[in-house]
C-alpha positions, 0 to 999 in steps of 0.5 A: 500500500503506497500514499495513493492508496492511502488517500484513496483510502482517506477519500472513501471514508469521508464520502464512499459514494465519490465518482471514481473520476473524483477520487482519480482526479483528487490523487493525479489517476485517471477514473480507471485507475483510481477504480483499479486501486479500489478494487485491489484493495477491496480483494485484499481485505483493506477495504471492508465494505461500504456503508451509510453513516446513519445519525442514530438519533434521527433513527431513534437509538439516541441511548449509547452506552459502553458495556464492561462483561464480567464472566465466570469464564472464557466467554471469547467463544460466544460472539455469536451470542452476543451478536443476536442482540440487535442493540449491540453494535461492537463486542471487543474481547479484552484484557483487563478486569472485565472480558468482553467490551460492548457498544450499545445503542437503544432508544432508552435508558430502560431499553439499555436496562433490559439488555444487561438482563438479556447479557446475563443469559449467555452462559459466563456472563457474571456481571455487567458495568455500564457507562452512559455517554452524555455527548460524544466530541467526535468519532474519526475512520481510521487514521491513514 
């Protein structure tokens, strides 16, 4: 991966629906060849998918929380039970006093209640800690 790519990489993320003879004209390619790029890229893996930044208040899920998972054990087999929730948007095994660390969105606080009592039946899971955001400065893509 060299610094157009990079850049093709930085482009996309601020807006994937960029014309390729946009993105091309932006890093000195032809349209095709920008295209090319981004193709290589998508079958390497760098590229994961494309998709739409939603404003999650406009869509009423304006509750996110950050979820500590205590266990009784190895829960980093169950990600497929965490995955069932709809309302958990990322699951992180971790290292530290907690197992697994959740992003989680809902509408309320007592929908955000009622899926810690849903985490308690996935087998290990002992106990929860969540945190509350109030308001969130920025979220940035990756830094290239």
């Amino acid at each position: 991966m060299d610094d157009v790519d990079r850049r093709l990489l930085t482009l996309l993320q601020e807006d994937a629906s960029r014309p390729y003879a946009a993105l091309g004209q932006a890093v000195g390619l032809s349209a095709g060849a920008a295209h090319e790029r981004v193709r290589k890229l998508r079958e390497q893996g760098v590229i994961r998918r494309t998709s739409v930044d939603v404003d999650p208040a406009a869509v009423g899920r304006g509750v996110l929380a950050f979820v500590m998972v205590n266990s009784t054990r190895w829960v980093g087999d169950s990600g497929d039970r965490f995955a069932a929730v709809p309302e958990i948007q990322e699951a992180h095994v971790i290292a530290g006093s907690a197992s697994v660390l959740l992003k989680v969105r809902t509408s309320t606080t007592e929908q955000l209640q009622d899926v810690l009592r849903r985490l308690y039946a996935i087998d290990g899971v002992s106990g929860t800690q969540a945190t509350v955001v109030l308001e969130t400065f920025f979220e940035r893509p990756v830094a290239l």
